[in-house]
ZADREN-228620 format. One line per 3 residues: number of its first residue (from 0); for each residue z, x, y of N, C-alpha, C. Coordinates in Angstrom, 1 decimal. Each point is the difference from the previous one (the first is absolute). Example, Ala and Ser with C-alpha at 12.3 -4.5 7.8 and 13.67 -1.06 7.14 Angstrom:
<atoms>
0	7.8:13.2:-5.7:0.0:-0.9:1.2:0.0:0.9:1.2; -0.7:-0.4:1.1:0.0:0.9:1.1:0.8:-0.8:1.1
</atoms>
This chain:
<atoms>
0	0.0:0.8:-1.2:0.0:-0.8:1.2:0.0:0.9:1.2; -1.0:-0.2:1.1:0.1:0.9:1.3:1.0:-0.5:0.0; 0.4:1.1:1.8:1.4:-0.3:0.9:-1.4:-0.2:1.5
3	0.5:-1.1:0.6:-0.7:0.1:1.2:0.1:1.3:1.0; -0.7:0.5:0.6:-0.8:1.2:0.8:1.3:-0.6:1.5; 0.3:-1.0:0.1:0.8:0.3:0.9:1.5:0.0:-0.1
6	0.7:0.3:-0.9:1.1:-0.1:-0.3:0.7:0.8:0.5; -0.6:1.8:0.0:0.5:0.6:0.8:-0.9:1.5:0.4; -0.1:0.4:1.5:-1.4:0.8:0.2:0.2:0.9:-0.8
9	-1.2:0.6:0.0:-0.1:1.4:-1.2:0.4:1.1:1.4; 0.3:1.0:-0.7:0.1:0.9:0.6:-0.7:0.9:-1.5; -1.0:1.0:0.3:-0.6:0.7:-1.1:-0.1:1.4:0.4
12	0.7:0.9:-0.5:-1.0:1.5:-0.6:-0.5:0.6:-0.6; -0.9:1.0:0.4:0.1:0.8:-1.1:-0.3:1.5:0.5; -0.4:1.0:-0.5:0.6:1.5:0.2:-1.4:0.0:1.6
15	-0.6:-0.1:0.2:-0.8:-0.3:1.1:0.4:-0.9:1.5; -0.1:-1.3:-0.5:-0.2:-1.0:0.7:1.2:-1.2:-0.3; 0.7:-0.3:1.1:0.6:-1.5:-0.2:-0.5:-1.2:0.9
18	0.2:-1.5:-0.6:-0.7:-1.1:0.5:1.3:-0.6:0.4; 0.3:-0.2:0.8:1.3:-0.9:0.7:-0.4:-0.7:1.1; 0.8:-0.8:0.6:0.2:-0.5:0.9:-0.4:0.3:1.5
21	-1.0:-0.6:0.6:-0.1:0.2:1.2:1.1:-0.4:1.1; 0.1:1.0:0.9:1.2:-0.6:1.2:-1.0:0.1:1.1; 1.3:-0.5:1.3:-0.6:0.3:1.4:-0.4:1.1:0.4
24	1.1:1.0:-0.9:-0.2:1.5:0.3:-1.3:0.5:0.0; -1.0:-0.8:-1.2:-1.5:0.5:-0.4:-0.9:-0.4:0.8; 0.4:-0.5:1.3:-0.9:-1.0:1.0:-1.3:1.4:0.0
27	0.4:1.6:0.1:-1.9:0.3:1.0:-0.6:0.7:-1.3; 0.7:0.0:-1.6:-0.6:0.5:-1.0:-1.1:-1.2:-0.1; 0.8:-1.5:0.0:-1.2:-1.4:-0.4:-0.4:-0.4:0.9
30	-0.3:0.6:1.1:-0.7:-0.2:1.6:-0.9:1.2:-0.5; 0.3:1.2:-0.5:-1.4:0.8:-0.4:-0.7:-0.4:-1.0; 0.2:-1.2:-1.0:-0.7:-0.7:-1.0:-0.1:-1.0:0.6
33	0.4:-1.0:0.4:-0.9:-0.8:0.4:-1.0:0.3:1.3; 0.1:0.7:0.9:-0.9:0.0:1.2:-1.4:0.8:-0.4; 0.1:0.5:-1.8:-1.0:1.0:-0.3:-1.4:-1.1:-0.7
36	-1.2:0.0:1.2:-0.9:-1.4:-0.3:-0.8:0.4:-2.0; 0.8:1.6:-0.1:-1.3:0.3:-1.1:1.0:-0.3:-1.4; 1.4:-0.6:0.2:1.0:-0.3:-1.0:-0.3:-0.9:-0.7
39	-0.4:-1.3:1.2:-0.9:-1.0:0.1:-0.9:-0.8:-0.5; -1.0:1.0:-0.4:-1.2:-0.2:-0.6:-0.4:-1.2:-0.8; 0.7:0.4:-0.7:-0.3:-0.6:-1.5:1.6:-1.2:-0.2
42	0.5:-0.5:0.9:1.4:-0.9:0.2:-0.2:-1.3:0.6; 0.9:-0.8:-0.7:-0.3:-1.3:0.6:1.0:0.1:1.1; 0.8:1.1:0.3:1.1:-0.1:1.3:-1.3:0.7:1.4
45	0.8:-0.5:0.7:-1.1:0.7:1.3:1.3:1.4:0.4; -0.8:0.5:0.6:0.8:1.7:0.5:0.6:-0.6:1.7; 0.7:0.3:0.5:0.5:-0.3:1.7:0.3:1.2:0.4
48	0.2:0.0:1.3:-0.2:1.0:1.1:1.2:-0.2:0.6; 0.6:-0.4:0.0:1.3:-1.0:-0.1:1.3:0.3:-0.1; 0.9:0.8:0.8:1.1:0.4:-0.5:1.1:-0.9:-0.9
51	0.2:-1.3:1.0:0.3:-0.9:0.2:-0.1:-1.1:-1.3; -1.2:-0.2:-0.3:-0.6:-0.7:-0.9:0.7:0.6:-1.8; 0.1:1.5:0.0:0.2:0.7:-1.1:1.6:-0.1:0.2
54	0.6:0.1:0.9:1.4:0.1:0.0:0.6:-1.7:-0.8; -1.0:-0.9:0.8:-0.4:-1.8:-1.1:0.4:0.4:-1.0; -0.7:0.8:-0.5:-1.1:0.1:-1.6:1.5:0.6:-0.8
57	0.5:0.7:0.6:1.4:0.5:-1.1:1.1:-0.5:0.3; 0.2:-1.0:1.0:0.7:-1.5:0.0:-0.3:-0.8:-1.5; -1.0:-0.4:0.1:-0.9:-1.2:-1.0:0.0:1.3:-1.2
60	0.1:0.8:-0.4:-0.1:0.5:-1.0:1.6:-0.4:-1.1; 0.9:0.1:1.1:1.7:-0.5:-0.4:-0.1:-1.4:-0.6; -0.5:-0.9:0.9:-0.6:-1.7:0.0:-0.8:0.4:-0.9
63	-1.0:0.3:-0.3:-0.8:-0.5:-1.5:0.8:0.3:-1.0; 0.7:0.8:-0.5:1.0:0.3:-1.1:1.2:-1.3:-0.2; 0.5:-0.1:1.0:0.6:-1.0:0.3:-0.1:-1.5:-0.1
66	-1.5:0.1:0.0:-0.9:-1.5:-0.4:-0.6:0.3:-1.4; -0.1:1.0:-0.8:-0.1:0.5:-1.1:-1.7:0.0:0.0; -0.6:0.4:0.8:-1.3:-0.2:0.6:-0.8:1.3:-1.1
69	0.8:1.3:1.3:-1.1:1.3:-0.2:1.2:1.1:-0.2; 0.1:0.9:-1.1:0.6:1.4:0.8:-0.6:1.2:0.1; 0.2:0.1:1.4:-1.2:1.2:0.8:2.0:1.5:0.1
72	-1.2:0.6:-0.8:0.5:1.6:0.0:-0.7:1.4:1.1; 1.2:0.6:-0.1:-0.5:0.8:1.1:-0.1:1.3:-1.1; -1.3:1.1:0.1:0.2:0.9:-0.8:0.2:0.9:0.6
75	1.1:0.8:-0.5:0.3:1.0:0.3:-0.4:1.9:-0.7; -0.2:0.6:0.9:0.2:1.3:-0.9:1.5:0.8:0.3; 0.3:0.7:-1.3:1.6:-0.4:-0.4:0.4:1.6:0.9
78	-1.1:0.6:0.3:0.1:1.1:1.4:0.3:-0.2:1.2; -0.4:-1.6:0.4:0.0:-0.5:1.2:0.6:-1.5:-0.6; 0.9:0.0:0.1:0.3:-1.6:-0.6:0.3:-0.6:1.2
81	-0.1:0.0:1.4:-0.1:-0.5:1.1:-0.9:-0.4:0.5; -1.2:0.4:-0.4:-1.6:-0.6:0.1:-0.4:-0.2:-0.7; -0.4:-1.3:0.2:-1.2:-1.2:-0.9:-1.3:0.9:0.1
84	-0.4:0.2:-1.5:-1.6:0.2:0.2:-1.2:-0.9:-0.6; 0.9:-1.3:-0.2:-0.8:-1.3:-0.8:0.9:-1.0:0.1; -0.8:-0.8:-0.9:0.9:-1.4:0.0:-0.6:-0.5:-1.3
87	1.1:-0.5:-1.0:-0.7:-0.8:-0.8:0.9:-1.2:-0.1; -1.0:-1.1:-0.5:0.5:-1.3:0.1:0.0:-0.5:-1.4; 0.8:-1.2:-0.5:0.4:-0.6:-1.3:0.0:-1.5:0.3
90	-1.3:-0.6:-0.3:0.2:-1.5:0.4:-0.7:-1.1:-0.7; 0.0:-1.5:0.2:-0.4:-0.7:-0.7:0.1:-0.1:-1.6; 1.6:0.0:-0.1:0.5:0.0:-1.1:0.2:-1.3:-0.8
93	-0.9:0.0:-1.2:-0.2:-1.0:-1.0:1.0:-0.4:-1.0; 1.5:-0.7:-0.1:0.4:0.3:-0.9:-0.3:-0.8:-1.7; -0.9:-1.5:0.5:-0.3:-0.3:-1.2:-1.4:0.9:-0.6
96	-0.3:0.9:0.5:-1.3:0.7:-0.3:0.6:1.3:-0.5; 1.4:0.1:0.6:0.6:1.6:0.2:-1.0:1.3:0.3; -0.3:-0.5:1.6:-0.6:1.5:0.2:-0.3:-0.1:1.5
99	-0.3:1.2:0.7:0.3:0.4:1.6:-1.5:0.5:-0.3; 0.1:0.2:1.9:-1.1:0.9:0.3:0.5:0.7:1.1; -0.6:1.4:-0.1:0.2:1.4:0.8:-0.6:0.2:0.8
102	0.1:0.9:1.4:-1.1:0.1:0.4:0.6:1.8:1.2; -0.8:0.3:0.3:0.7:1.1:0.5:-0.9:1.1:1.1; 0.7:0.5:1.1:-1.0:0.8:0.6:0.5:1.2:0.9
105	-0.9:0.6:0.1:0.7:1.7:0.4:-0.4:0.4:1.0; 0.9:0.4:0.9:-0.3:0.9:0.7:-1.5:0.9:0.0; -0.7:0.0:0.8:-1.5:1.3:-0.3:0.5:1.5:-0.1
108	0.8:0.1:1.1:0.6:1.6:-0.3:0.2:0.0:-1.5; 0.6:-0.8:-0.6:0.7:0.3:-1.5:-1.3:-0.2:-0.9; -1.2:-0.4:0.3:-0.3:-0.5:-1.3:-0.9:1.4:-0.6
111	0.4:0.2:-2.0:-1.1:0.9:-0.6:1.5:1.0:-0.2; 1.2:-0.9:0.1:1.1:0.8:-0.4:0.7:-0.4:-1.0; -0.7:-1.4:-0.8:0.6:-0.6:-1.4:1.1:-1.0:0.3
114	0.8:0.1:1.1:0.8:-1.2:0.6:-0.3:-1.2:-0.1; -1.0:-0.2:0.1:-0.1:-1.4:0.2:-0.4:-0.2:-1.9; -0.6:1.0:-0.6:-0.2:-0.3:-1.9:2.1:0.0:-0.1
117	0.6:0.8:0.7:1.7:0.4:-0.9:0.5:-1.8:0.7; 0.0:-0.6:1.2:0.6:-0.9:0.3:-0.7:-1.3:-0.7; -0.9:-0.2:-0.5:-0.2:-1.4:-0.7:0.0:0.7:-1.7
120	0.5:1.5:-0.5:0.3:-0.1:-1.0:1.8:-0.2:-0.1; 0.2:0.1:1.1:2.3:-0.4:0.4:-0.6:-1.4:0.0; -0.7:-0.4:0.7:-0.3:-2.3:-0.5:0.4:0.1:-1.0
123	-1.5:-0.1:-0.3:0.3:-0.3:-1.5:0.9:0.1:-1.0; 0.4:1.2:0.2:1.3:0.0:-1.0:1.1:-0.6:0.4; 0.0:-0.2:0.8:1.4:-0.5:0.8:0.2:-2.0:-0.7
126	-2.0:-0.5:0.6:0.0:-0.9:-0.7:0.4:-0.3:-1.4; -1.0:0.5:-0.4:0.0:-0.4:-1.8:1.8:0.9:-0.5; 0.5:0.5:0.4:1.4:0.6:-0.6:1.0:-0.7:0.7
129	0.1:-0.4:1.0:1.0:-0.6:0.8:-0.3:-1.2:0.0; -0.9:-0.7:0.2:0.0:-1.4:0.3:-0.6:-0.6:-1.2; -0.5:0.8:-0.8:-0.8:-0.8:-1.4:-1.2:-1.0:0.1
132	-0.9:0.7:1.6:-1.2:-1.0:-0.2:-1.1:0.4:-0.8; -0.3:-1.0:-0.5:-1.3:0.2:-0.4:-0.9:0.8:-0.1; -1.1:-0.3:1.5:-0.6:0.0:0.6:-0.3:0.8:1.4
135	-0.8:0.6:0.6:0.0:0.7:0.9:-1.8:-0.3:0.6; 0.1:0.0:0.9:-1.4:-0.5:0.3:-0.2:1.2:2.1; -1.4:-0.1:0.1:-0.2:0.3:1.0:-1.7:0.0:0.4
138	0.2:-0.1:1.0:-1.4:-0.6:0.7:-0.2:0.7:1.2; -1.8:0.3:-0.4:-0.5:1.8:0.5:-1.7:-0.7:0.5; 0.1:0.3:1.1:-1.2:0.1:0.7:-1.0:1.2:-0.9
141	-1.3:-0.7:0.0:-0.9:0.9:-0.9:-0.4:0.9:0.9; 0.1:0.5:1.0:-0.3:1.2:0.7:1.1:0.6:0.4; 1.2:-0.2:-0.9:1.2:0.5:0.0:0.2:1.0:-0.9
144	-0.3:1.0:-0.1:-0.2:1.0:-1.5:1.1:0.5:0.1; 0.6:0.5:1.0:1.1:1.0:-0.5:1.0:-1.0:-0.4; 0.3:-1.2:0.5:0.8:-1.0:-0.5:-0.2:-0.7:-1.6
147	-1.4:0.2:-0.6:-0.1:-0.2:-1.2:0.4:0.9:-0.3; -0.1:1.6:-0.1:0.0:1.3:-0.6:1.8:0.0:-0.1; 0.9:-0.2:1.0:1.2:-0.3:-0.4:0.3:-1.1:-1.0
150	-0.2:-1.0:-0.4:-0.2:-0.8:-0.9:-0.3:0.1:-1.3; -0.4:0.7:-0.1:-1.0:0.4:-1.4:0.9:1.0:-0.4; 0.3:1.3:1.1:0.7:0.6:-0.6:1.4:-0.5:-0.4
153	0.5:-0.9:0.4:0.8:-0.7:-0.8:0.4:-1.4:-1.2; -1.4:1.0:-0.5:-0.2:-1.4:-0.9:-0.3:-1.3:-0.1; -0.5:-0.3:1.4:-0.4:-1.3:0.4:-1.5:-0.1:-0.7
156	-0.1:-1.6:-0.6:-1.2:-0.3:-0.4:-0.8:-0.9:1.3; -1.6:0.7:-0.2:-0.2:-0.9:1.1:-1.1:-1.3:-1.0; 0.9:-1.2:0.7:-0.5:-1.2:-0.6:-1.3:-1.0:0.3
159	-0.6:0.5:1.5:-0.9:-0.4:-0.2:-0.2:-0.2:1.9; -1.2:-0.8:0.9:0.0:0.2:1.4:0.4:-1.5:-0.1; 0.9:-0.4:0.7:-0.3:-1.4:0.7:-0.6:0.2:1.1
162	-1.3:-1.1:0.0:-1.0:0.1:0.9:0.2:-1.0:1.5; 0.0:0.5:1.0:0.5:-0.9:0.8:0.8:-1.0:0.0; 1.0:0.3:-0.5:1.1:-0.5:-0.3:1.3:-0.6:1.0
165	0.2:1.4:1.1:1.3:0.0:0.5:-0.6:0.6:1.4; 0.6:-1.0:0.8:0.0:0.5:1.5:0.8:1.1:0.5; -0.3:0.8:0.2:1.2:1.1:1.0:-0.5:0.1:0.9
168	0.6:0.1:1.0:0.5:0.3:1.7:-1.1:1.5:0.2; -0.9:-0.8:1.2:-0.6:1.0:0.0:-1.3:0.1:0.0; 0.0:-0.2:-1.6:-1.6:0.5:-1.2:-0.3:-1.7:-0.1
171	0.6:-0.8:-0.1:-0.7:-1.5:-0.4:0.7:-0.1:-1.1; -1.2:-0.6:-0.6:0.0:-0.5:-2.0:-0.4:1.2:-0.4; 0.4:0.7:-0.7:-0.3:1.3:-0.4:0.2:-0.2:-1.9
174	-0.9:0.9:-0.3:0.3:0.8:-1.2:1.4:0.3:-0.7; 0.3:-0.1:-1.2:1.7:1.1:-0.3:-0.5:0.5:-1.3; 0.4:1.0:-0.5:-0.1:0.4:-1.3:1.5:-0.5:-0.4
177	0.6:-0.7:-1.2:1.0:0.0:-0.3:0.5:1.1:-1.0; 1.4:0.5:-0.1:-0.3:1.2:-1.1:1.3:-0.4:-0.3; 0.7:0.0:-1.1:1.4:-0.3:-1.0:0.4:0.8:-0.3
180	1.8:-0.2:-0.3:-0.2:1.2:-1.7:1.6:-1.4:-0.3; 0.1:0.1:-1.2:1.1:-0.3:-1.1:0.7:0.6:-0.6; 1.3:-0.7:0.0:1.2:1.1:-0.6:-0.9:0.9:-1.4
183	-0.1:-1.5:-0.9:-0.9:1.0:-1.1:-1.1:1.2:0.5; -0.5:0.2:0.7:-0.6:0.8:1.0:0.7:1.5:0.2; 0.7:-0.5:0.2:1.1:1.3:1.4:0.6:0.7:-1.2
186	-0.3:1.4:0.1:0.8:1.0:-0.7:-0.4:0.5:-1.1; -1.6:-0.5:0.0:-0.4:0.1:-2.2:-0.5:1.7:0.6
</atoms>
């Protein structure tokens, strides 16, 4: 039987990188992710210019946990555990289906440094060992490669394109590739 995803926040490490909790403290690490238009790209969130708007955004990140919505992590490198160099999110949690979907994004200084492959392989396990779901799902813009290439290398099967499917902010009706993986999956 899962445990629901909001019961209590994760706090995750491992010998690299930890995923914890965003504060007020992190207001100009997630002012340098969101205000970056090339973070963006491939997201159904829009990027802001916005100091103001982002200092919102990690208000409402407390409020969606609390509404049992989304939980948005801040990644950290365990060198700098004071700056955010990503964010990953855990949301739309199914529990008669038992399964979530991930979603995650980095910093451009950082990327091509495996961070972002080590932080959705601390998900995952965090999921399927701690909360007993199922299921793991995530949804990738087809001209999103490096975001598939993290995926894959973690095992993720990719299931197939939904074709004009899902509106994001931004892009319209767009394309998604969906990609999975299953506890039976994780760890063979």
């Amino acid at each position: 039987m899962s445990k629901s995803p909001f019961e209590q926040f994760p706090h995750i490490t491992s010998d690299e990188i930890t995923l914890r909790k965003i504060t007020d403290s992190d207001l100009d690490s997630i002012f340098e992710i969101y205000s970056n238009e090339k973070l963006f790209q491939h997201s159904p969130v829009m990027h802001t210019n916005n100091k103001n708007t982002v200092a919102n955004k990690i208000g409402h990140f407390e409020r969606d946990f609390c509404k049992k919505k989304c939980i948005f992590l801040g990644i950290s490198l365990n060198s700098e555990p004071n700056k955010v160099v990503g964010i990953a999110e855990i949301f739309d949690y199914s529990s008669e289906v038992n399964m979530i979907t991930i979603g995650y994004r980095l910093n451009d200084r950082f990327w091509g440094k495996g961070i972002a492959t080590e932080a959705v392989k601390l998900i995952t396990d965090y999921i399927f060992d701690n909360l007993e779901i199922n299921r793991i799902q995530a949804f990738v813009m087809p001209g999103n490669i490096k975001s598939q290439e993290v995926l894959k290398r973690n095992g993720f099967i990719k299931e197939g394109v939904i074709r004009q499917g899902h509106v994001w902010k931004g892009h319209g009706v767009v394309d998604l590739i969906l990609y999975s993986l299953l506890k039976s999956d994780h760890k063979k």
